[in-house]
N, C-alpha and C positions, 0 to 999 in steps of 0.2 A: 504494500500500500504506500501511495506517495505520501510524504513528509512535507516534503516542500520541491513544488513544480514552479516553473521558468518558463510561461508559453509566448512566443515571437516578442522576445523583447527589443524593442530598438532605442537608442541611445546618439543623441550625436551634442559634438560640443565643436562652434564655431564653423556650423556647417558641414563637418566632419564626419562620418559616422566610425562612433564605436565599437557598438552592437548593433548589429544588422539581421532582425529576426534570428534572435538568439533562443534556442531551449534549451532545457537543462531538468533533470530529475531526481530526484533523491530517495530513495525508500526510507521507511523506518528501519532502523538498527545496522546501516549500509555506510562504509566507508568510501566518500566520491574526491578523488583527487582531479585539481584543474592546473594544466600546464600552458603552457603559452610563452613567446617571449613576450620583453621589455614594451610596452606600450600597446599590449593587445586586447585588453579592456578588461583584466582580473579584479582589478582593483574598484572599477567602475559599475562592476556588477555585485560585487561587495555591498556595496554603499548601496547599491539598488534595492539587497535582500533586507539590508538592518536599516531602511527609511531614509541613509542618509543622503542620496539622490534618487528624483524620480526618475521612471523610462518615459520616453517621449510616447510610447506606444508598448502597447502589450500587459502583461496579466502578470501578479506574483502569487501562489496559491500555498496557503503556509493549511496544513490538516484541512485540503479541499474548500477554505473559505480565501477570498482576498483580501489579503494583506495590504491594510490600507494605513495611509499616516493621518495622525499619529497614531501610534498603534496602544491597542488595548493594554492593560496592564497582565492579563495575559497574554499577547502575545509576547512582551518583552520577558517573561518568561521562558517561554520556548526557546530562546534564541542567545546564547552566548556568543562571544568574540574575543579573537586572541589576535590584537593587532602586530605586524611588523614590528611600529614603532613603539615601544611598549612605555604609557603615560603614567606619570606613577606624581601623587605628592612630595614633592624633591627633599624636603625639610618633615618628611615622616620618615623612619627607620622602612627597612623592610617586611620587618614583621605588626609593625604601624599601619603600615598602607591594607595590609592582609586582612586586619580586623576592622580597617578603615571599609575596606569593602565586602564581608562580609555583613557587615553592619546594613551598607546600601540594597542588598539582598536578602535580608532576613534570613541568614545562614548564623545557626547558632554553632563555632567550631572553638573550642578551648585553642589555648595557648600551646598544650602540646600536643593537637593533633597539624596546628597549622605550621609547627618548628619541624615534626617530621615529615611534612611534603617539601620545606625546604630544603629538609638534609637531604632527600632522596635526588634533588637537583643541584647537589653542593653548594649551598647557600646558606648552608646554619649558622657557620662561622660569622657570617654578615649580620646575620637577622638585625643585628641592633646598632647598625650603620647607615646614617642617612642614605637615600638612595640615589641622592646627589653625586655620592663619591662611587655610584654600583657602574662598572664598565656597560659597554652595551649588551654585550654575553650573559652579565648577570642580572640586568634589567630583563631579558628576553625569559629566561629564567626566572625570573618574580613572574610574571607572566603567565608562564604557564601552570604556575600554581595553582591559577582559579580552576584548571581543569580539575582538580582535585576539592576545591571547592564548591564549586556551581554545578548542576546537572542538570541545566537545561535538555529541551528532548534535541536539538540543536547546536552544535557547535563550529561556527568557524573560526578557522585558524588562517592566518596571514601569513607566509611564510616562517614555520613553526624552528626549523633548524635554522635558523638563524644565529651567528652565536654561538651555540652549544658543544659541548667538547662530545665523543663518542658515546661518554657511559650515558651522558642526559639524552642523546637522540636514540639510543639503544631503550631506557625509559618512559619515553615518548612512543616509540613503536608500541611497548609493550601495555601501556596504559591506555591507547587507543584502541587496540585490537579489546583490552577487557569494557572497555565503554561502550562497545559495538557490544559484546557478551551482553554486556546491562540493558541493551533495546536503545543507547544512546546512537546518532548519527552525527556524523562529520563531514563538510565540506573545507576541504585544505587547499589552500592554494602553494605553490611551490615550486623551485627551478631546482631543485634536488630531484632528479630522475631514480636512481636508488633508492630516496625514501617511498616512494610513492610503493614498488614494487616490492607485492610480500605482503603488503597489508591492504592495499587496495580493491576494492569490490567492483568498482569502476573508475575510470580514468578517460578524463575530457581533455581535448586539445582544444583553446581558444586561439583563434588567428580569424585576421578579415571581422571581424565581429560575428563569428560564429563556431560554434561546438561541434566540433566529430568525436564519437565516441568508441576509443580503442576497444578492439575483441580483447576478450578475455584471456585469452593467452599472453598479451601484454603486461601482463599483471603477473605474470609467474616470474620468482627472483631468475630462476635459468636463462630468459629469455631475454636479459638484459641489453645485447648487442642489438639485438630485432627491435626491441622499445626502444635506442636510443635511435636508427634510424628512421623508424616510422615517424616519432614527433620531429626530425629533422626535414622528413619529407614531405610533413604539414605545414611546416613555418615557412618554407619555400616562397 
């Protein structure tokens, strides 16, 4: 059953087009990865699904109703986000911002369940370090802690390995696949071709302002060499 469907979205800025009768699908409990290079509209369709640009045209269908702005206070439930740029209260510690948004969510998490989702991204030693002084690796890292926080039925991520050393993007795989277990769904976007592969249920290629959707054998870790020229032979 779809989660959240994408019917002919179009998009243009400056006379432009972005997205040019763009779809896109998602099931429940389904991990959807979107690839694409530099400038091909990941980020514009982003902003399209969590309200913060409209499409010039087309439909957003979040549990078979439209998804319209502002959105209900359920739907901002459904729908988590793990940006690129990860925005944090610069003059709150790490573990500050944690409780700080919790708070915003009504998530009741003590002190030490929210210090072990830090350590599990080597970030404990910080927790109590403004995050003014946190590099960008360990900002990206505070980040993805809300995935451990928040369960919306929903989650996108912005290019998630960003940043991260092996053992946190080896953690990240393995957290995602159990949030799929949970009935949770993920749309990821990402220029990490490897990550995608292994965990992946489907995998879009955005280009021209629209989606083809790799077979499934694409998706298998073996097949690596075949995935990396197939999305080269999309972006063409």
């Amino acid at each position: 059953m779809n989660l959240l469907y994408l019917d002919n979205i179009y998009k243009a800025y400056d006379e432009k087009d972005v997205l040019n009768g763009l779809n896109l699908d998602i099931n429940k409990g389904e991990i959807v990865f979107l690839v694409g290079p530099n400038g091909a509209g990941k980020t514009t369709l982003v902003k399209i699904i969590l309200g913060l640009s409209r499409p010039d045209e087309g439909t957003v269908l979040l549990n078979s109703k439209e998804l319209r702005v502002p959105f209900s206070n359920t739907d901002k439930l459904c729908l988590g986000y793990v940006p690129d740029e990860p925005i944090f209260i610069e003059y709150l510690t790490g573990l500050e911002n944690l409780k700080y948004y919790c708070k915003l969510y009504n998530k009741n998490s003590s002190n030490e369940h929210l210090l072990s989702i830090m350590k599990a991204y080597d970030i404990y030693s910080s927790a109590d370090k403004f995050v003014k002084d946190y590099s960008r690796g360990m900002r990206q890292k505070l980040s993805l802690c809300f995935i451990d926080i928040i369960h919306p039925e929903l989650i996108i991520m912005d290019e998630p390995t960003i940043g991260l050393d092996i053992i946190s993007i080896d953690y990240l795989r393995e957290h995602i696949t159990k949030l799929k277990e949970k009935g949770h769904s993920l749309l990821i976007t990402t220029h990490d071709m490897a990550f995608c592969q292994g965990i992946a249920d489907n995998i879009y290629i955005l280009n021209n302002g629209k989606t083809s959707k790799l077979n499934k054998d694409y998706t298998n870790e073996t097949n690596a060499l075949l995935f990396k020229n197939k999305i080269l032979d999309n972006i063409k």
